[in-house]
N, C-alpha and C positions, 0 to 999 in steps of 0.2 A: 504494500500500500504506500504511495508517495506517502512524504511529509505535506501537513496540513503548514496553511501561508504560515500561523505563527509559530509554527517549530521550524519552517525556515528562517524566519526573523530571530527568535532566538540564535540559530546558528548564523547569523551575521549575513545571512544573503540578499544583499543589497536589493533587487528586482520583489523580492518580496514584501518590503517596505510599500512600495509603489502598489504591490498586487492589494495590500492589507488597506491602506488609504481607499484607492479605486471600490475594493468592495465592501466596506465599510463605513466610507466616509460620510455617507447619508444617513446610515442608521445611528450614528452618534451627534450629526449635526441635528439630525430631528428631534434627538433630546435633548440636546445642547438649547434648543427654541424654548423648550416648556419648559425649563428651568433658569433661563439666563432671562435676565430684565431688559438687555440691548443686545445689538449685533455684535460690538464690540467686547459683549463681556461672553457671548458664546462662542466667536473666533479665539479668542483666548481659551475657552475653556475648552474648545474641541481639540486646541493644540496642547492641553496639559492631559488630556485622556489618549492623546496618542504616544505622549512621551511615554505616559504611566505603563501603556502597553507595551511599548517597547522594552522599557525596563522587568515586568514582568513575563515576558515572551516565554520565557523558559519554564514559568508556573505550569501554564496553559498542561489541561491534561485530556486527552479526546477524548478519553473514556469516562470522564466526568459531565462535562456540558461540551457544549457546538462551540465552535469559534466566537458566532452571534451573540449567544449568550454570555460569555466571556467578557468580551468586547461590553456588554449590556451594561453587564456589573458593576467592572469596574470604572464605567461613565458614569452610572445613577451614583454611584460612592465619593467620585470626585466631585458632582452637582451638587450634591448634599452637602458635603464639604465647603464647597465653596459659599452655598447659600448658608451656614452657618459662621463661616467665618465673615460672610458680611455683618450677621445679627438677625439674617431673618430664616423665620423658618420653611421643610420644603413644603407644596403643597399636599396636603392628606389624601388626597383623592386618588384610588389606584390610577397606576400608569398602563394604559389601555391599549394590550398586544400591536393592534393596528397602527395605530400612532406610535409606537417604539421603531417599528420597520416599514412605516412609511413609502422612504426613501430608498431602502434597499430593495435587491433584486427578488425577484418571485420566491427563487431557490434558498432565500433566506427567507423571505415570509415563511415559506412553507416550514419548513426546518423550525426556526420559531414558535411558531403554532402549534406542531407535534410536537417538540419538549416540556413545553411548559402546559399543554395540556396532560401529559403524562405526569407532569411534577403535581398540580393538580389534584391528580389522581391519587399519586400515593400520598399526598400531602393530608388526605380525609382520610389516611388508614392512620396517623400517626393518634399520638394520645391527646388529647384533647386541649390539654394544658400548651403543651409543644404547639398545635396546630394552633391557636393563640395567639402563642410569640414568635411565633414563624410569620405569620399574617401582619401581626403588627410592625415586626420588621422589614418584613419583603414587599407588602403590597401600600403599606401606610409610609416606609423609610424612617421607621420611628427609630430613635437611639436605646441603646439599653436604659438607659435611665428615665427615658420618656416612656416605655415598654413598665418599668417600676410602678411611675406615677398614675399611667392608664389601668393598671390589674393590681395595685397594691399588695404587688408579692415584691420578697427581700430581693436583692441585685443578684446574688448566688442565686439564688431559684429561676429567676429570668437567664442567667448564662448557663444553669445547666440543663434549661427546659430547649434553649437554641441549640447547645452545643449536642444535644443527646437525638433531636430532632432531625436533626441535619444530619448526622451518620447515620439514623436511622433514613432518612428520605433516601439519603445514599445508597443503602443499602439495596433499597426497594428499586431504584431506578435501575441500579447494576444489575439485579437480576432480571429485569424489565429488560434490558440490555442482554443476556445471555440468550433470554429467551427467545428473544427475534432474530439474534443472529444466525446466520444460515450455516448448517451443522456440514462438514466436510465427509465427501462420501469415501465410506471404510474400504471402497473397494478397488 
């Protein structure tokens, strides 16, 4: 199987910079919009989620999440960021699949849609408590402490309801993942 664009960018392959911009650069400008107050402050901001990925190219793990969502992530992470480090906060409202990939190609629509539909999925088999603080963090961008203040449970109970969640979500998509993969014939 080639390497995926950003495990060539990890390995320093120049053309793939260019491939990783080209086919992503909409899907982070489109969020770069809903979160930035001017033009100016989203060209900036689209150009510190691509440093951010650059520098983390080597995280990147395909058997974890899509490129897309990767990419997703760690843009909503740095928007947030940024919008806190102004003083204001993000807006509560989920971020609505459509409008996250707008601007990107079909073949990321589509791709998009089936993960996070399946996270989704397993996301209502998790424990109730997890499902919660998984929500209040991934679809609200709430901080853990904002996560405290909304469910007035202790800070530890909030990080180990995300942290227990999330291996657990993992767990569930990997084998989501085994299962569709196409078994090699024994013969």
């Amino acid at each position: 199987m080639p390497p995926t664009t950003l495990e060539r960018v990890a390995a320093g392959d120049s053309a793939a910079v260019e491939d990783c911009l080209r086919k992503y650069g909409g899907l982070v400008w489109s969020l770069a919009r809903k979160f930035c107050a001017n033009y100016a402050d989203a060209e900036d901001a689209v150009q510190e989620v691509f440093i951010e990925v650059w520098r983390h190219a080597g995280r990147f793990d395909p058997e974890v999440a899509s490129e897309a969502t990767y990419i997703t992530m760690i843009a909503r992470r740095r928007f947030i960021d940024g919008l806190r480090r102004r003083g204001r906060e993000p807006n509560a409202a989920p971020i609505q699949e459509e409008a996250l990939v707008s601007e990107a190609g079909h073949e990321a629509q589509t791709e998009v849609r089936e993960e996070a539909a399946r996270a989704r999925h397993h996301l209502r088999q998790l424990r109730p408590e997890q499902q919660q603080v998984l929500e209040l963090s991934i679809t609200q961008g709430l901080s853990q402490s904002q996560i405290v203040e909304a469910t007035n449970l202790p800070l530890g109970t909030v990080k180990t309801h995300a942290r227990r969640g999330l291996m657990r979500l993992r767990q569930l998509l990997e084998a989501d993942r085994d299962a569709s993969s196409p078994r090699e014939d024994p013969s």
